[in-house]
C-alpha positions in Angstrom: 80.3 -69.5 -82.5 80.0 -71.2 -86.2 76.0 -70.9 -85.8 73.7 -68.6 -84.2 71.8 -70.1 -81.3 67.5 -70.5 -81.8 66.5 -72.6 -78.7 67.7 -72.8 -75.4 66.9 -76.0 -73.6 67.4 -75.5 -69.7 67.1 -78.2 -66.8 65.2 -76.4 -63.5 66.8 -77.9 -60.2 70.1 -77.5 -60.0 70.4 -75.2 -62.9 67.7 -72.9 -63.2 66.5 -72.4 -59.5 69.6 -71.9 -56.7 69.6 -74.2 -54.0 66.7 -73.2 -51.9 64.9 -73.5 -55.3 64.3 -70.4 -56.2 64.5 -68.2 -59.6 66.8 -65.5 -59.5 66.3 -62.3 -61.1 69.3 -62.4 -62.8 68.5 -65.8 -64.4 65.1 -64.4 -65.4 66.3 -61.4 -67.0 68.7 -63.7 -68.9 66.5 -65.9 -70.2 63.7 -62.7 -71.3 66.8 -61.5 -72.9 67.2 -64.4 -74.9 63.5 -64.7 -76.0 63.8 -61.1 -77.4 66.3 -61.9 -79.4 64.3 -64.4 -80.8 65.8 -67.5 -79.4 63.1 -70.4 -77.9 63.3 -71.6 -74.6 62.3 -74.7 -73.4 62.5 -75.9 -69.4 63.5 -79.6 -69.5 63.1 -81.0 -66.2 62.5 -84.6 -64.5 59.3 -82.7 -62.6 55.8 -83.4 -63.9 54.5 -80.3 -65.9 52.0 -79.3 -62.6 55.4 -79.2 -60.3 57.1 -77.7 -63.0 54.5 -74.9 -64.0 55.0 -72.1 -60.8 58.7 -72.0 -62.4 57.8 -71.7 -65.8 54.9 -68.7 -64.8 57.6 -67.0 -62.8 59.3 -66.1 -66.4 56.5 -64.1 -68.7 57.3 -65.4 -71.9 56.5 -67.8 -74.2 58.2 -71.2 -73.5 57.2 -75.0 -73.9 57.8 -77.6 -71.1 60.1 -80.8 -71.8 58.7 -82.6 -67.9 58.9 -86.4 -66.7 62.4 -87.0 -68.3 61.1 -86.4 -71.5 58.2 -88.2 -71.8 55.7 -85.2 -71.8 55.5 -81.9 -73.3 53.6 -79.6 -73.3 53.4 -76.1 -73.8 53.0 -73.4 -70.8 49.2 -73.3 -71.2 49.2 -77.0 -71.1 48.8 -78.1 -74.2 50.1 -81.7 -74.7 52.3 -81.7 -77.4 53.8 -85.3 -77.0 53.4 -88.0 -74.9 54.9 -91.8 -74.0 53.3 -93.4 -71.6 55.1 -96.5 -69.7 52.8 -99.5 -70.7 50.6 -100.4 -67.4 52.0 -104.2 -68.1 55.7 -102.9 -67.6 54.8 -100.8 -64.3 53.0 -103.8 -63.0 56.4 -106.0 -63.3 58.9 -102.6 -62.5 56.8 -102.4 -59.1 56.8 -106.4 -58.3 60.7 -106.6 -59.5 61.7 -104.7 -56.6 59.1 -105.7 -53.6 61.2 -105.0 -50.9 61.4 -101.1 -52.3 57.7 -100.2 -52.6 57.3 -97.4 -50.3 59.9 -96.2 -51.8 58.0 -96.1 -55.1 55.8 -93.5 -56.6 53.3 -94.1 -59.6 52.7 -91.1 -62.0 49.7 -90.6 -64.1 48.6 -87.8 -67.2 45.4 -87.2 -65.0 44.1 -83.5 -63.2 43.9 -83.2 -59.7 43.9 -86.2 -57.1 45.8 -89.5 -58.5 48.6 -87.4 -60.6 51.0 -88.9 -57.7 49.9 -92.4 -56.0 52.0 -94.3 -53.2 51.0 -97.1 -50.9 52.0 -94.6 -47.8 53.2 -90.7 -48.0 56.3 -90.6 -45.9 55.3 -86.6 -44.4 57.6 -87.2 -41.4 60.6 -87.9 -44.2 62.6 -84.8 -44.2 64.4 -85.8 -47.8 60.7 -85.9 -49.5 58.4 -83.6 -47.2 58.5 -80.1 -49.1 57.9 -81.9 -52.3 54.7 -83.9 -50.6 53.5 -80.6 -49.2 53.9 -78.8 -52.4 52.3 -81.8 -54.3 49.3 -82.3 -51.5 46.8 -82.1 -53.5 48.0 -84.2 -56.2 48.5 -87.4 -53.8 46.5 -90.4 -53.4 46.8 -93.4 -51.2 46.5 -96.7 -52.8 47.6 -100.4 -50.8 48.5 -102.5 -52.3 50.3 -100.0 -54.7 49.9 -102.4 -57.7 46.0 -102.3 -57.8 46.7 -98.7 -58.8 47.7 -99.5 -62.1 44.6 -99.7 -64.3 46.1 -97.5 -67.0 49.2 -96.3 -68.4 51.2 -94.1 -66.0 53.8 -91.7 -66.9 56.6 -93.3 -64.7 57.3 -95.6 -61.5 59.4 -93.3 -59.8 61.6 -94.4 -56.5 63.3 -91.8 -54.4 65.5 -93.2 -51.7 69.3 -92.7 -50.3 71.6 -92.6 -52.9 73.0 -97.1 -52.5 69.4 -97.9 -51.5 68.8 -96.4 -55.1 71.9 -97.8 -57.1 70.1 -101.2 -55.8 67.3 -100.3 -56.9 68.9 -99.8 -60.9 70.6 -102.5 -60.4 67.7 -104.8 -60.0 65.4 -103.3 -62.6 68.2 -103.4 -65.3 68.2 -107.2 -64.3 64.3 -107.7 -64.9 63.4 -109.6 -67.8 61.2 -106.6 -68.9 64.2 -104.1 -68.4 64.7 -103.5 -72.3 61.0 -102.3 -72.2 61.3 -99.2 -70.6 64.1 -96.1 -69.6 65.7 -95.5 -66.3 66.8 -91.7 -65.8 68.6 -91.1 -62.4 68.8 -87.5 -60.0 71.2 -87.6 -58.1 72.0 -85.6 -54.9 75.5 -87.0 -53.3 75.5 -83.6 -50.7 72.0 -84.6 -49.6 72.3 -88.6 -50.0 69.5 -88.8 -52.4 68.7 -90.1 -55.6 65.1 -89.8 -57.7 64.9 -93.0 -59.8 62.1 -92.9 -63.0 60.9 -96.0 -64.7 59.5 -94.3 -68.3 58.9 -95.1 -71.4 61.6 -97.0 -73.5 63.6 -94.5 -75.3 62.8 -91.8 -73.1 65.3 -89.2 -72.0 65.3 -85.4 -72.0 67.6 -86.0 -75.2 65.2 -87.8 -76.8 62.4 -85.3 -76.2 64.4 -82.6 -77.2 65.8 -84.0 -80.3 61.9 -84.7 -81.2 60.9 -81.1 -80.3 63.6 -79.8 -82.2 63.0 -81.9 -85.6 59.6 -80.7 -85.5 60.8 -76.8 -85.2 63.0 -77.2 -87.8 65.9 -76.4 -86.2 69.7 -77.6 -86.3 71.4 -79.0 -83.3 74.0 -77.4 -83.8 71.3 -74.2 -83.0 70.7 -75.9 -79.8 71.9 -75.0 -76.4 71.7 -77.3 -73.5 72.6 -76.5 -69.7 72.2 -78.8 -67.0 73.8 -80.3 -63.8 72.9 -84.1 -63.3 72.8 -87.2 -64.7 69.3 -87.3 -66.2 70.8 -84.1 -68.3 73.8 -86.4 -70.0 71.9 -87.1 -73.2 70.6 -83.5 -73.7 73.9 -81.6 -73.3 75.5 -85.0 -75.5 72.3 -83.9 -78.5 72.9 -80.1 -78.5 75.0 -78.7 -80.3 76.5 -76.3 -77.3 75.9 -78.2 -74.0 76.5 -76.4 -70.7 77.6 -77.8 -67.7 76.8 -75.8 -63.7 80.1 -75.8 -61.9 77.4 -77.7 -59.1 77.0 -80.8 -62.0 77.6 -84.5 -60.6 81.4 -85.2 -61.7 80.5 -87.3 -65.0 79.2 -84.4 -66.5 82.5 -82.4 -66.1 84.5 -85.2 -68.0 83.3 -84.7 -71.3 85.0 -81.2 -72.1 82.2 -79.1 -72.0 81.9 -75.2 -71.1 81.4 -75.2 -67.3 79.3 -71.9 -65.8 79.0 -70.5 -62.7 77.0 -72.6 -59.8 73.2 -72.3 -59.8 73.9 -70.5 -56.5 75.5 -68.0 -58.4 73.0 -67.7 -61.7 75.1 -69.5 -63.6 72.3 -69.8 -66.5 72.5 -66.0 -66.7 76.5 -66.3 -66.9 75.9 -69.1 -69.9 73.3 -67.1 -71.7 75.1 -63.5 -71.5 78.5 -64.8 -72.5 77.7 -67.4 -74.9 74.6 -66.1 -76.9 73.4 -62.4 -75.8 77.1 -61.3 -75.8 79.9 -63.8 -76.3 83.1 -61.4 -75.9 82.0 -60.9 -72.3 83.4 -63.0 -69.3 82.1 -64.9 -66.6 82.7 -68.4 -68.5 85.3 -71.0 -68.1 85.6 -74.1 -70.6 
């Protein structure tokens, strides 16, 4: 390696946590490691910094919080550091652009408690979004029609759905006439038929928000390491200077040429970290 690495940008689902989404100790101990050595870490993720907060406690260090695709962070004590709202005018013509598709749809706002998440119906009987509406309970609000929600900025319109009702769904917003006002940044989950489709702020993207975070540290991209496994991670590993793919990424991901680690399954962030940064002579990498 031609520079020594200083921060460590890691996506959560899919890369971080294994597939019943949790933390193993193996990727914890990894990414301590790391953060004795004096490198940063920063969780990047598409979750909103309360759903992304357990994660980050679960690994006592310091760390700062890339959430929402990259339009908040915040550090772990919750601290807003930056923040891009999606103009309430845009939401209001995201949310009518695609009538057909609001239940599907989920506002997001920068507010504690109670209103964080509104929808015009929670779908609790919905196996694909059940665990996250239970885990996000007290969070979720109500609202019909959805559109009389919208009083002030939110974060994002987000839509979750099977993975064609969802490539509709982009489709039709990239065909608004407001489309070149905001950023679309897609999760997708071919094993599971399921895609998570956010609405935020134009220019958005975890790249974005990482190359801010990173100008503002003072550090090189080429000092940057980026692992991830979907397509909401493309820009971030395409901005650091040594991306990361999971060997579980979405196939676009593995077409670029970038190192490939073990599956999230198998702590591949712990492989990445040990061979690439804490010790690079040792296996357990493929490229």
């Amino acid at each position: 390696m031609s520079q020594a690495i200083r921060l460590i940008a890691i996506d959560i689902d899919g890369t971080l946590l294994d597939s019943r989404w949790q933390l193993s100790e193996q990727n914890r101990a990894a990414v301590l490691a790391a953060e004795r050595r004096g490198i940063e870490i920063v969780l990047v993720t598409g979750r909103r910094f309360h759903f992304a907060l357990p994660i980050a406690d679960e690994i006592p260090c310091h760390l700062i919080l890339i959430a929402n695709n990259g339009a908040m962070i915040k550090s772990k004590a919750g601290e807003t550091l930056s923040r891009h709202l999606l103009p309430q005018a845009i939401a209001r013509q995201i949310v009518a652009g695609v009538p057909e598709f609001k239940r599907s749809a989920i506002l997001v706002f920068d507010v504690e408690g109670a209103g964080q998440i509104v929808m015009e119906r929670a779908e609790w009987e919905n196996p694909q979004v059940s665990g996250y509406l239970e885990r996000n309970r007290q969070y979720i609000r109500e609202v019909t029609p959805l559109e009389s929600a919208i009083v002030a900025d939110p974060i994002q319109v987000m839509y979750t759905g099977r993975v064609e009702e969802m490539n509709e769904v982009e489709r039709r917003l990239r065909a608004l006439p407001c489309a070149d006002g905001f950023a679309l940044a897609k999760t997708e989950y071919a094993a599971r038929d399921f895609t998570i489709l956010d609405a935020i702020h134009r220019g958005c993207s975890k790249g974005a928000a990482l190359e801010e975070w990173v100008r503002r540290r003072g550090i090189p991209r080429e000092q940057v390491m980026a692992i991830g496994d979907n397509l909401n991670d493309r820009e971030m590993l395409f901005f650091s200077g040594l991306p990361v793919v999971m060997s579980n990424s979405v196939e676009p991901l593995k077409q670029n040429g970038w190192a490939t680690t073990l599956s999230n399954d198998q702590s591949g962030v712990a492989a990445a970290i040990e061979s690439l940064v804490l010790a690079p002579t040792k296996s357990g990498m493929a490229s």
